[in-house]
N, C-alpha and C positions, 0 to 999 in steps of 0.2 A: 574434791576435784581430782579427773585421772587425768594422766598425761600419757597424749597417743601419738606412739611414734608413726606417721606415715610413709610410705616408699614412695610417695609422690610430691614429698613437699621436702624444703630444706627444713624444717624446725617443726615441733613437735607442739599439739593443737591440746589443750585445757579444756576440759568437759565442764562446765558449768554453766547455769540457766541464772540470769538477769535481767531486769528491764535495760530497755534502749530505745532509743529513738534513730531512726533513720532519713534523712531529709535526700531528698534525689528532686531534683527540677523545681525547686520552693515547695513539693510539699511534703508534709512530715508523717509517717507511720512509726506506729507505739509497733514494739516489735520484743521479742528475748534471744539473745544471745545464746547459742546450743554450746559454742565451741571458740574457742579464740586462741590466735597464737602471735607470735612480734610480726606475722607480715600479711595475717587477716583475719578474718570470720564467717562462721559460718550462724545464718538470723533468721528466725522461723518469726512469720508475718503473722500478728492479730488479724489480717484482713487478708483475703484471697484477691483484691480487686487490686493487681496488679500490672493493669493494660497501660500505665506511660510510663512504667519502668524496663528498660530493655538491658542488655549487653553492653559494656563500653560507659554508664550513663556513670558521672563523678556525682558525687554529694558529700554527704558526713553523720558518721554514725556516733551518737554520742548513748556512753556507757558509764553506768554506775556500778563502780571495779569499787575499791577500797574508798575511791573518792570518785567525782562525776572528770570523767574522758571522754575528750573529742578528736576521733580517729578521722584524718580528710581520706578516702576511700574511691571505685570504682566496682562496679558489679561486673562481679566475672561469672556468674552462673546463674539463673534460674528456673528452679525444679516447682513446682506446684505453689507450695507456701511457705519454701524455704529461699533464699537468696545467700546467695555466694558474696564476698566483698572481697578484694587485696587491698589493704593500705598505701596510700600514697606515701 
């Protein structure tokens, strides 16, 4: 794992690939984890079909870190087949 300081964030983001699930409006997409830090992530989508996910939408991302994590979250960004999350 590297740790990357960014100029845009307050805390510094952990490069590492993991399974995850992300549920947004009851429905769930298998996804991996690219990057994670104490106040989000960054989740690259198995699936491109991402037409009722928008901006602003809450759900929960859950991660198998050391043990299985449930981050409650918010999508701040999406780029093609990546999705942005902040933690709640």
């Amino acid at each position: 794992m590297i740790e990357k300081p960014d100029k845009q964030r307050s805390d510094s983001r952990v490069e590492l690939l993991t399974k995850c699930q992300l549920e947004i409006k009851g429905k769930k997409y298998d996804c991996l984890v690219d990057n994670i830090s104490t106040t989000g992530a960054s989740v690259k989508m198995a699936t491109i079909d991402l037409e009722h996910i928008q901006v602003g939408d809450t759900g929960k991302l859950d991660v198998l870190l050391l043990s299985p994590v449930t981050y409650h979250c918010w999508v701040v960004r999406i780029s093609s087949d990546q999705i942005g999350v902040n933690f709640i």
